[in-house]
C-alpha positions as CSV (number, residue, x, y, z in Angstrom):
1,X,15.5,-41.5,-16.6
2,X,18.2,-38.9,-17.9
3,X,16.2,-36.0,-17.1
4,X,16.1,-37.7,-13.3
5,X,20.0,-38.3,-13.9
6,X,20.4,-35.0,-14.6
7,X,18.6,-33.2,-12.2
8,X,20.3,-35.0,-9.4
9,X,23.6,-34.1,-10.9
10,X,22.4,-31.0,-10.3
11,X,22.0,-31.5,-6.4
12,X,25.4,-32.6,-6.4
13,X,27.4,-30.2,-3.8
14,X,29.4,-27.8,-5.0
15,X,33.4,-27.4,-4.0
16,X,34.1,-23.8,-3.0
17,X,36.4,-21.6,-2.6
18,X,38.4,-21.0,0.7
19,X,40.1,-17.7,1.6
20,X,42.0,-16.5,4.6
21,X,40.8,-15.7,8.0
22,X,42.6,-12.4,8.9
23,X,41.8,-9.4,11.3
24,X,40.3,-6.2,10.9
25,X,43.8,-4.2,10.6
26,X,45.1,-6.5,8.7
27,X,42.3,-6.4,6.3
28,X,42.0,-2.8,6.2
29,X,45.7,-3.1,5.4
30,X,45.0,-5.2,2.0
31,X,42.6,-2.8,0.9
32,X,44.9,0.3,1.5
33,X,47.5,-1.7,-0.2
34,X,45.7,-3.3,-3.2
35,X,44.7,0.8,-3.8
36,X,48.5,1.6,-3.6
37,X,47.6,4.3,-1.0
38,X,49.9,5.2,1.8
39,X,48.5,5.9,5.3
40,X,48.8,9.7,4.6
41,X,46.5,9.4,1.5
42,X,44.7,7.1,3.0
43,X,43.8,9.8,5.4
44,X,42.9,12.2,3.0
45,X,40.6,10.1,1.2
46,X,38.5,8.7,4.1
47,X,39.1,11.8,6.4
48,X,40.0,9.6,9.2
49,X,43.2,11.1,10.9
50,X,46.6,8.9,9.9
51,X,47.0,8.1,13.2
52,X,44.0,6.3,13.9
53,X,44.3,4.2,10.7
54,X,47.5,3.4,11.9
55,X,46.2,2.1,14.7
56,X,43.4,0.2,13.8
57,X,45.3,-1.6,11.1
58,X,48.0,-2.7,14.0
59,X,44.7,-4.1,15.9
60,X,45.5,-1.5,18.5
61,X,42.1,0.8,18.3
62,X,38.5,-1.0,17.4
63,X,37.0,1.2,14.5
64,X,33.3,2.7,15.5
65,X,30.2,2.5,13.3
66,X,30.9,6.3,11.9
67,X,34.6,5.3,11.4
68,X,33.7,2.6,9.6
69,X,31.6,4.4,7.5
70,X,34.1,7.1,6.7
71,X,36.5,4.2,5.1
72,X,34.1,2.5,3.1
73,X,32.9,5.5,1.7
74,X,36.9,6.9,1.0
75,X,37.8,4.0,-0.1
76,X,34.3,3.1,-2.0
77,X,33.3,-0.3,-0.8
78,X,30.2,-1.4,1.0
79,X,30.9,-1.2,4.8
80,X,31.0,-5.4,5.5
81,X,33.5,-5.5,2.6
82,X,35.6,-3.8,5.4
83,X,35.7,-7.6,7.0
84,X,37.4,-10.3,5.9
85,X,35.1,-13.6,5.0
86,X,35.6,-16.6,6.6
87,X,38.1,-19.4,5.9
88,X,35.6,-21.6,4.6
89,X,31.5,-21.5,4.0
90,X,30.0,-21.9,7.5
91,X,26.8,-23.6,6.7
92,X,25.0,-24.9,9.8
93,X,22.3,-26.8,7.8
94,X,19.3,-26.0,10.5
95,X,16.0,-25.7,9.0
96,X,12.5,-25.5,10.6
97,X,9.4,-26.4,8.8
98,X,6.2,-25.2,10.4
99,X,3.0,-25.6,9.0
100,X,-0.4,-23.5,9.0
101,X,-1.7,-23.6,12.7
102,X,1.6,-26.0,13.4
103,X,2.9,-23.4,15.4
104,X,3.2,-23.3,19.9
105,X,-0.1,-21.6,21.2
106,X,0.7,-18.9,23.7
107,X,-2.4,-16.6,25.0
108,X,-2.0,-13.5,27.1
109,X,-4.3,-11.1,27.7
110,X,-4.0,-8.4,24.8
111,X,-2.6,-11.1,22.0
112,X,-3.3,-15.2,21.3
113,X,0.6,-15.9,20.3
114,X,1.8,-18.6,18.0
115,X,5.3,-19.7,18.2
116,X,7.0,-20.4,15.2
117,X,10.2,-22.8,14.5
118,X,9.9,-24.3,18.5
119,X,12.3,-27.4,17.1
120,X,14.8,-25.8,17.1
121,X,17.0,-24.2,20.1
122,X,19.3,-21.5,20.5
123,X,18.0,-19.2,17.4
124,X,19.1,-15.8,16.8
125,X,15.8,-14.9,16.6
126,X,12.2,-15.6,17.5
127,X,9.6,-15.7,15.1
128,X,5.9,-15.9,15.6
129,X,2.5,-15.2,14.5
130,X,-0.1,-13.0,16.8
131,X,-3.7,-12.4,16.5
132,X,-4.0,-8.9,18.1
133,X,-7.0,-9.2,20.3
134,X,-6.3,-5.8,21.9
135,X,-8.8,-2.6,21.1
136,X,-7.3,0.0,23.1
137,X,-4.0,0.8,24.8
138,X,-6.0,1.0,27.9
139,X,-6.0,-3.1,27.3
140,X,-2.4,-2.9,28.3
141,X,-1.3,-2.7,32.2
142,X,2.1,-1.3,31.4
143,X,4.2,-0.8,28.2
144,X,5.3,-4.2,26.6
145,X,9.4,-3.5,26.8
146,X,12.6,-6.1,26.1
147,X,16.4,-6.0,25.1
148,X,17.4,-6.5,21.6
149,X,15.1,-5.0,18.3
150,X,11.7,-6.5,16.4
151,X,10.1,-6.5,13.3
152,X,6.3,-5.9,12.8
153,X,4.5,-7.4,9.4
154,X,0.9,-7.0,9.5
155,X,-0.5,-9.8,7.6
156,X,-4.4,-9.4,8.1
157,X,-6.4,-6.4,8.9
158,X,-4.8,-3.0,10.5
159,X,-3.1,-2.5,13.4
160,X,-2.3,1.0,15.6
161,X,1.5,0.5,17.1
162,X,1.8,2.7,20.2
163,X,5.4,3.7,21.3
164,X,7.3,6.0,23.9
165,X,8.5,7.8,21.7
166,X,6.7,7.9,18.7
167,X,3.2,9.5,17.1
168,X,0.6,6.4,17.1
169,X,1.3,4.8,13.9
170,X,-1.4,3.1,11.6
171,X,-0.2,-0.5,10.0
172,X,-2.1,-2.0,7.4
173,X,-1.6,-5.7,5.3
174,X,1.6,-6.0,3.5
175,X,3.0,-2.8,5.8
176,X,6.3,-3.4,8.2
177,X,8.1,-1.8,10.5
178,X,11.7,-2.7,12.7
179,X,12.0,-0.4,16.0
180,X,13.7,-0.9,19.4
181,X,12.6,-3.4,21.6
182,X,13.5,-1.7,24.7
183,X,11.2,1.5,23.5
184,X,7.7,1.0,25.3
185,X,5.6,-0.6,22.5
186,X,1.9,-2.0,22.1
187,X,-0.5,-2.9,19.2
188,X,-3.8,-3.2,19.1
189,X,-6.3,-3.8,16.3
190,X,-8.0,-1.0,14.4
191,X,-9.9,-3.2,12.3
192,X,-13.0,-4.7,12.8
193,X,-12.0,-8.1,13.1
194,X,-9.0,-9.5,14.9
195,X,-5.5,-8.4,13.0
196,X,-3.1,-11.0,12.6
197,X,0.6,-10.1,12.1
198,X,4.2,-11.2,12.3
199,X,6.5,-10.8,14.9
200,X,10.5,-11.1,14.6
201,X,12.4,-10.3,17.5
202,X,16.1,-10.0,17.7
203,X,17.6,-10.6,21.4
């Protein structure tokens, strides 16, 4: 009973910590600040002109990928330590549980899809299992192309991935890959039975 006792003590939630909520500028600010640098050293050690520190920190100029990665490398953080967190832990408690062959059956002509996590709505990305039926990229009436970005697990046999852009490129269990989703893309199976892999598209 006191093992029980304590491993539900252990379940118990935990309070935690809350910061606050502040801007980009203003954040880049505090890290200036807490370094004791003044915009014109600032400048020198990020090689971002005074100026435009000046005015992103006064909200007036959204930084760009490469400027952000001139300030965390100058001032030698991690580029998301460049944003402030949040004012308290945002957990949304969701979770999806599906089980082998629990998944949506979807068929086309090329791949036999199964949808993964179909409880819930809204997600930020679509998971799902395919068993690549397709032998040739003649299978395939047009490239398969959509917005956003994907990532390809092959979890049984070997796959070929055709794209637009790149040399065809042989897949085999375990192997992964993330590319564009709007790139012209197919996949067919290489092996001699049916590959099955994982799909997880990003819209």
């Amino acid at each position: 009973m006191a093992k029980n006792q304590a491993a539900v003590g252990l379940l118990k939630p935990v309070d935690k910590p809350t910061t606050t909520t502040m801007g980009f500028g203003e954040r880049l600010r505090q890290l200036r600040q807490e370094r004791g640098l003044t915009l014109q050293q600032a400048s020198k050690l990020t090689g971002v002109a005074q100026s435009t520190l000046s005015k992103m920190e006064n909200e007036q100029l959204s930084p760009t990928y490469n400027l952000m990665q001139k300030l965390a490398l100058g001032l030698e953080i991690e580029v998301p330590q460049l944003f402030a967190p949040s004012t308290t832990a945002k957990i949304s408690g969701r979770r999806s549980v599906t089980r082998k062959g629990g998944g949506r059956a979807h068929a086309t002509a090329t791949y036999d899809h199964e949808l993964i996590a179909m409880d819930l709505g809204s997600k930020r990305m679509v998971p799902f299992k395919s068993r690549v039926r397709a032998r040739s990229l003649d299978d395939f009436s047009e490239w398969v192309r959509h917005d956003g970005e994907e990532l390809l697990m092959v979890l049984e046999g070997q796959v070929t991935v055709y794209t637009e852009e790149y040399e065809p490129l042989v897949m085999n269990e375990g192997d992964s890959s993330y590319f564009d989703s709007t790139m012209g893309h197919a996949v067919v199976s290489s092996s001699e039975e049916d590959a099955l892999v994982l799909w997880v598209c990003l819209p």
